[in-house]
C-alpha positions in Angstrom: 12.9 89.7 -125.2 14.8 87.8 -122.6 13.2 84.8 -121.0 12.5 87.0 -117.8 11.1 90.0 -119.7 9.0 86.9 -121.1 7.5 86.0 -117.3 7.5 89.6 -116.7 5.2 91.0 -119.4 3.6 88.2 -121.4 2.7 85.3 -118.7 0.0 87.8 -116.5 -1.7 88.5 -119.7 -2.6 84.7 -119.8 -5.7 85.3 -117.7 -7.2 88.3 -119.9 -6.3 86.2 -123.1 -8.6 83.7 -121.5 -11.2 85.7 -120.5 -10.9 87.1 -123.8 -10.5 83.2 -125.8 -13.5 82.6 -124.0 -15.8 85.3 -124.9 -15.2 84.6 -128.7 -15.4 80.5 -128.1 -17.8 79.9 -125.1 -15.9 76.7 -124.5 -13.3 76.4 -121.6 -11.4 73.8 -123.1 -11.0 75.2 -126.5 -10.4 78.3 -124.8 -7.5 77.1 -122.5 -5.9 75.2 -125.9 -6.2 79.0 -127.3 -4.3 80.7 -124.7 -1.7 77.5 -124.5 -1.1 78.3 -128.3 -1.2 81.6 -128.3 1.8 81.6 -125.5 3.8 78.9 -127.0 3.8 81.0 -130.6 5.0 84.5 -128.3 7.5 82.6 -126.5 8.5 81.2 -130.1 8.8 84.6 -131.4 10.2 86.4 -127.9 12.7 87.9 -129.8 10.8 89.7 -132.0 8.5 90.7 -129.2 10.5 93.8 -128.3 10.1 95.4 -131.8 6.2 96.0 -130.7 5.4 98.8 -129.3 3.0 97.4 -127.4 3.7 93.3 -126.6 0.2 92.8 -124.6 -1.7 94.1 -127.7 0.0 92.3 -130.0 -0.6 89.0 -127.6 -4.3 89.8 -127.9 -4.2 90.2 -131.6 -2.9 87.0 -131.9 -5.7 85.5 -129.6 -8.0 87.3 -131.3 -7.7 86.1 -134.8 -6.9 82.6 -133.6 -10.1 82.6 -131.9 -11.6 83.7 -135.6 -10.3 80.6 -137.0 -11.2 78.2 -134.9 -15.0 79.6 -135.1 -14.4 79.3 -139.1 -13.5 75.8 -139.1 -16.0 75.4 -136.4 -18.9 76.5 -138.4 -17.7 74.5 -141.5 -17.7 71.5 -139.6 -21.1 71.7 -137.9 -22.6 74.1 -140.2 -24.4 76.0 -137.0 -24.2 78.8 -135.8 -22.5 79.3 -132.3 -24.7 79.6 -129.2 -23.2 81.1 -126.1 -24.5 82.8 -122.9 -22.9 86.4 -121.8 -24.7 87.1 -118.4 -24.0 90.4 -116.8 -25.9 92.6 -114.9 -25.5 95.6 -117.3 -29.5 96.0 -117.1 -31.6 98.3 -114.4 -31.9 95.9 -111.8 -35.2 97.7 -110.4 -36.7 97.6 -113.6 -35.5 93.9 -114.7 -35.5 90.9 -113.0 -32.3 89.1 -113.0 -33.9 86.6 -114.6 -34.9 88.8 -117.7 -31.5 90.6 -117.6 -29.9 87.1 -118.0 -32.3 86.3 -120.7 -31.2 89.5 -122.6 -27.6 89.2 -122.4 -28.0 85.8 -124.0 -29.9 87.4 -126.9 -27.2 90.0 -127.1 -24.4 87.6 -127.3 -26.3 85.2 -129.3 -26.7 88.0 -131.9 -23.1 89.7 -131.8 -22.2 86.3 -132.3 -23.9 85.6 -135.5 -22.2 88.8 -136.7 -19.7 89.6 -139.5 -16.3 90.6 -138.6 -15.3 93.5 -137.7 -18.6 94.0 -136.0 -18.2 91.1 -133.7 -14.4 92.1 -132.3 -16.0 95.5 -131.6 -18.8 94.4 -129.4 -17.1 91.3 -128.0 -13.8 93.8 -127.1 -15.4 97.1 -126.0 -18.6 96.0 -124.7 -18.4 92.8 -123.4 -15.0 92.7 -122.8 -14.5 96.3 -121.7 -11.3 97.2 -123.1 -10.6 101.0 -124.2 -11.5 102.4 -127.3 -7.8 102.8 -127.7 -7.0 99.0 -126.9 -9.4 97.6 -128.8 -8.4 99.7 -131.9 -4.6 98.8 -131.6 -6.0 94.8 -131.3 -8.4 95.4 -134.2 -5.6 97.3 -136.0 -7.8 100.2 -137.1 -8.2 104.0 -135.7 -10.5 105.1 -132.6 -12.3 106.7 -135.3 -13.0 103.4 -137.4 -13.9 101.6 -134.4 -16.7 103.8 -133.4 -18.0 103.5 -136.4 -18.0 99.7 -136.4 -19.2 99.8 -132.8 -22.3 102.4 -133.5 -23.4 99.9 -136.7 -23.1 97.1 -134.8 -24.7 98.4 -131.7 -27.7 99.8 -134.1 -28.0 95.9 -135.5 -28.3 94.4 -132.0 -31.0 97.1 -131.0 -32.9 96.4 -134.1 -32.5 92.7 -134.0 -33.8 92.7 -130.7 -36.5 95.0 -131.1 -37.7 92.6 -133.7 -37.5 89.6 -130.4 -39.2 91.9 -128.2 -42.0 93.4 -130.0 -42.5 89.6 -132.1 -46.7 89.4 -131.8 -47.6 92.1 -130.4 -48.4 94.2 -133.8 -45.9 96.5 -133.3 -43.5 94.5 -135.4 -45.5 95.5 -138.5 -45.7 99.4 -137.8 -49.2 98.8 -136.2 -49.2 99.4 -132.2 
């Protein structure tokens, strides 16, 4: 890949690799310091670029799983889990307040992010992120058909996990309404 083919096809990805760094590290620094390696290691290896079929996937791959490493040596350093805030307004607004919808994407994020891999690159990529079944099965390296999968369990885990938030105290979390 020639240095123009390089400002062509890589550099406008650097905004959804952020967006994307950002999601998995809920830090705009470290996030920024992501992307910044992320381009200098494609612009390292620009001439093996062109021997992917897909160059754009391949750059989110390799955000992707250096995003995974920082939040390993992030959690043996501080030995907590990671707290982060993913406000949307994916809820009904007439029967939510904003305020509760904001309140339940940060339990959502907060529990896809205590997940295992591949669970959390599923929900963080398809749901959060919104890319394509497709896309996000070429990034996680896996079939559509795997991904479901992944994306239905995990999915399952958050509704039960907040279930178990929601009904805390009010007798219906021990099969007693």
């Amino acid at each position: 890949m020639t240095p123009e083919e390089f400002r062509k096809v890589i550099l406008p990805e650097g905004q959804r690799l952020y967006a994307l760094a950002y999601r998995f590290l809920n830090n705009r620094e470290e996030a920024e310091d992501t992307v910044q390696e992320v381009m200098m290691k494609l612009w390292e290896e620009r001439t093996r670029l062109g021997d992917y079929a897909n160059p754009a996937a391949w750059a989110t791959t390799v955000t992707r799983n250096m995003c995974i490493d920082l939040l390993r040596k992030r959690r043996k350093m501080t030995h907590e889990e990671i707290d982060s805030v993913w406000v949307t307004g994916n809820a009904d607004e007439g029967a939510v307040s904003a305020s509760d919808s904001r309140e339940a994407a940060m339990l959502i994020t907060q529990i896809a992010e205590r997940m295992k891999e591949p669970y959390r690159s599923a929900v963080i990529l398809r749901d959060m992120e919104g890319y394509s079944y497709e896309e996000a099965a070429v990034v996680m390296k896996t079939s559509v058909e795997t991904l479901r999968t992944i994306l239905s369990r995990a999915r399952k885990s958050i509704r039960e996990e907040l279930e178990k938030i929601y009904s805390y105290g009010t007798g219906r979390d021990k099969g007693t309404a």
